[in-house]
Structure formats: C-alpha cells, structure tokens
KETI-678389 format. One record per residue (C-alpha): x, y, z. Coordinates in steps of 0.2 Angstrom, whole numbers, plus 5000, padded with zeros to 4 digits. Example, Ala and Ser with C-alpha at 12.3 -4.5 7.8 and 13.67 -1.06 7.14 Angstrom:
2
506249785039/506849955036/
This chain:
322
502551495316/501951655323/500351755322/499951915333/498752045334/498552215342/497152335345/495452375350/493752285344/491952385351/490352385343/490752555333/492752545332/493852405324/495952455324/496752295324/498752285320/499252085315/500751995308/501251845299/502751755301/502451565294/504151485293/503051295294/501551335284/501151125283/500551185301/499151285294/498851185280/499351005276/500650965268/501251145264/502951205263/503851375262/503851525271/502651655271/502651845282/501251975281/500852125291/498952215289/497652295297/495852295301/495052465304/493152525303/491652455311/491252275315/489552335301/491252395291/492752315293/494152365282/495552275278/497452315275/498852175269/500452155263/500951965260/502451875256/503051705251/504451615245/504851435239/503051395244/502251205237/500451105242/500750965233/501250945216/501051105215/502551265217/502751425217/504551505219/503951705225/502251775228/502151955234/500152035239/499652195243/497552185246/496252345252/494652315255/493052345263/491252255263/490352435259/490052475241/490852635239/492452555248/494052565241/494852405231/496552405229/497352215225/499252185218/499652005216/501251925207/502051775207/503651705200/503951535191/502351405195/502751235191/501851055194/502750895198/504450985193/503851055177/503751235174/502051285167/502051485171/503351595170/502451725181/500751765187/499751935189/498251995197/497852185198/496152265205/495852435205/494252565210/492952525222/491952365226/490452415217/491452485201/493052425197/494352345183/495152185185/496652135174/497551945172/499051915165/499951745163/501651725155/502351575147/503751535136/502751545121/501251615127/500451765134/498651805140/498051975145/496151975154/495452145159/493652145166/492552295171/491252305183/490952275202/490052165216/488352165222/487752255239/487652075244/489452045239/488451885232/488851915213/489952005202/489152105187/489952175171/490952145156/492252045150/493352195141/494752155135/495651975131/497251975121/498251805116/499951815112/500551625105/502151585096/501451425087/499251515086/499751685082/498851845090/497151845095/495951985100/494452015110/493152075097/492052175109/491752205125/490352065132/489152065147/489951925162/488851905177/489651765190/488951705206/488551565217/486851495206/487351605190/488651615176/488251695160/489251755146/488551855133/489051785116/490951855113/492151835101/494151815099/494751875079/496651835072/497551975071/498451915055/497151815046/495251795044/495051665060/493651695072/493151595086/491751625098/490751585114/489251625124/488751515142/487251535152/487051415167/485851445180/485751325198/483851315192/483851315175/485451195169/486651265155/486651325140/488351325128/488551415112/490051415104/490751435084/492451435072/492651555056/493951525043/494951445055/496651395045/497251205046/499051285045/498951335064/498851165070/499551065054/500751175043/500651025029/498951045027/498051195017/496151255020/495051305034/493951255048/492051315051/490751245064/489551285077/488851195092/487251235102/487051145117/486151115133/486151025150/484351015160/484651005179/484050815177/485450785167/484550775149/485650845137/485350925119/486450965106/486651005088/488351025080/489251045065/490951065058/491551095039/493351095031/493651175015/494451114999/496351125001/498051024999/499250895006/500950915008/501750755007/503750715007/504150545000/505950524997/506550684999/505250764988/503950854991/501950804983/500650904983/498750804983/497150884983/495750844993/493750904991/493450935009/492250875020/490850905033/490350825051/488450835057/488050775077/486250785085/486050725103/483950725109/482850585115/483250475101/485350475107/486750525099/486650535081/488350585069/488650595050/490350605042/490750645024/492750675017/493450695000/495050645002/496450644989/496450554972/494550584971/494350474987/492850474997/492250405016/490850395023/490150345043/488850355052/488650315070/487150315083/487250305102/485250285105/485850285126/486650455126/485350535131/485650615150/487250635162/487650525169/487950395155/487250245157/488750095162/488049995144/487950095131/487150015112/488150065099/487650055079/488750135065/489250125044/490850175037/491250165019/493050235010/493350224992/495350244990/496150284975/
C-alpha cells in the first residue's frame, strides 16, 4: 500500500497533490480485500479547503459484503457557494455470494447550498430512481429540502410514482418527512408516508394504503387493501399508536383436481390501539361459504420500548366454517 502527498500548507494557501495505490486494503481497514487507486487534490484555504478526487476499486469485500468495480469522481468545498460535483457507480454487489444489486449510482450536482441529488439502483426485477433537491446548512450540520422525485420500476409490483414533490430535512437530532405519496401507474393503488423524529421530542410516524389490489402479492385472490397508522414514540420510550386496515369484498380462486372454483368472501377489517391500557386489537373476516371469524387480543404490558421480558397476554377467537 502506498499513500503520498505533495505541496504546500500556509495559513492562507492549501495546494496539495496525493495518490492512492491500496493493493492491501485489510491494512487500512480490517478485514478488507481488493485493490483501490485514487489521485486528488486539496486546494483553497485551510478556512476553505477544496477537494478534488478520482477513485477507483475493483474486486473489493468487508465481510459478507462485495463489490466487483466502483469508480468516484467527488468536488467539493465547505463554503456555501462552493461547487458540488460527485459521480459514483458500482458494478454487481452481492452478500455472502448472493447478488443483490446489479449496479449502484450516486450523482450530485450544483453547489453545497443548492443542489440535486439523484439514486439509482438496478436489480433483476427492480429499479428505483431517488432525485432530491436542496442543499446543506452554513454549518454543514443539516440538509434541507425536497424529496423530488421517486420512481419504482418492479416486475412482480408494477410501476409506481412519486405524487408530489415533499419537504425532507435530515440532520444529526432531526429527520422529518412531509406526508408523501407513491400512486400505481396502472391501477388506483396509493401508499403514503410522513416521519417526524426529533432528538428531543421522540418520533412521530404516519403512514396509509389506498385501494391497494390483493392481486399484487396473491394473483388468486380479488379485492383491495386500505389502512392507515398513526403512531408515536416519546424519548422515554412510551409508545402510541392507532391502526387500522380493511379488505374489500372479493373472490378465491381455488384449483381442486384440475379445476378451477371461484368462492366469495364478505371482506374484513383489523382495529389496533396501543396507549397506557397496552396493546389492544380486533379482528373481523367474512370468509367464504358465509363464514365468519372473530379475535380479539390484549397486551395490557405493551406499553413502552423496551418491552418488558414477561409479557400478560389475554385474547378471544371465534370462526364459524361452512
């Protein structure tokens, strides 16, 4: 392994020259393997440094984990109005021999108080695209702005789309995203979303499913999906939460023998509650035939993370089968 350096550092001049040539990367950091070159350099001010790279890797593994190729070009700076440029791409990631990505890329552009960010992962069957606008603090201690653009591309879930642009701010001691929402390109499904967590104040999760159709995850199976869940966790650990899910009337594809049945079912509904009193659930179905269950179910200890090692448990389930 071999890291030098060239250049000049006073208190108004940086102009530094380095390269990388990590044929032993464990020797960096345990247990790593590969081989990784780079070349840069760091101009400016030590108030201003600026920052110039060109990195790359092959065959590189931490563990279970492996990359084949990685290729990074970064410019930076610390001042606001410095320029942010930053071209990442990987080739094949897998874990423990499995292949989960088939390539990996990371693009900034603009400066480090306004700029786009876009994501892109490719798998067989899947592709996501992520483009976020907006920019870092004067700090550099938080990242405001807006979650633009999200695209899902899934052989087996269809196409999904960002419905509109939402406010994101990410920092240290905040996360919060504005309620946003992903709509089937071909259908009427909506899911949505919304976070707010603060290092003082806990979090707060909202999240909700339209006309979801039971056909995307079981193509025997007719109707739709719809619920909603609001819920909180206090920096004390309490948690509160009130959810609910309903399933439409639909049918049952059934093949007995060759042939096929269809059976129709009434659909059904699923109440949950969590306050001082526990976890408290309800569960109504109509299944086919004119069949019918029943439960209930109370956790009077889930109250607060972390859960309590003995936990009561007190419940009612009733079917009537044809």
């Amino acid at each position: 392994n071999q890291l030098a350096a060239t250049g000049e550092v006073s208190p108004d001049t940086v102009a530094i020259e380095w390269q990388l040539n990590a044929a032993q990367p464990g020797a960096f950091i345990a247990g790593a393997e590969g081989a990784l070159t780079g070349t840069g350099t760091l101009g400016g001010s030590l108030q201003s440094p600026g920052i110039k790279a060109s990195l790359s890797g092959k065959s590189l593994q931490l563990e279970a984990l492996a990359v084949q190729a990685i290729q990074a070009e970064l410019q930076a700076g610390l001042a606001p109005e410095d320029r942010l440029e930053l071209q990442l791409e990987t080739g094949p990631v897998s874990n423990n021999g499995q292949l989960i990505m088939n390539a990996v890329q990371l693009r900034a552009k603009g400066t480090i108080a306004d700029h786009s960010l876009v994501l892109i992962l490719d798998t067989d069957t899947e592709n996501l695209l992520t483009r976020l606008e907006g920019g870092l603090a004067s700090d550099l201690a938080a990242w405001h702005g807006q979650l633009v653009q999200v695209q899902v591309r899934s052989e087996e879930f269809g196409t999904w789309q960002l419905d509109q642009p939402g406010t994101l701010a990410l920092a240290a001691s905040e996360v919060t995203l504005d309620t946003s929402c992903l709509r089937m390109e071909k259908g009427p499904g909506e899911l949505c979303t919304g976070v707010d967590w603060t290092q003082s104040g806990g979090s707060k999760l909202y999240a909700s499913a339209q006309a979801l159709p039971l056909g995307l995850v079981a193509s025997d199976i007719s109707g739709e999906l719809a619920g909603r869940l609001d819920a909180s966790l206090a920096v004390d650990g309490r948690m509160q939460a009130n959810a609910s899910l309903q399933l439409s009337q639909g049918q049952v594809n059934l093949f007995l023998d060759g042939n096929k049945t269809q059976l129709e079912y009434g659909g059904g509904e699923l109440k949950a509650r969590i306050d001082e009193n526990g976890l408290n659930g309800n569960l109504r179905l109509a299944t086919p035939e004119q069949g019918n269950i029943t439960a209930q179910l109370q956790l009077p200890a889930f109250t607060s993370l972390p859960l309590p090692e003995h936990q009561p448990l007190s419940g009612m389930l009733k079917a009537t089968l044809p």
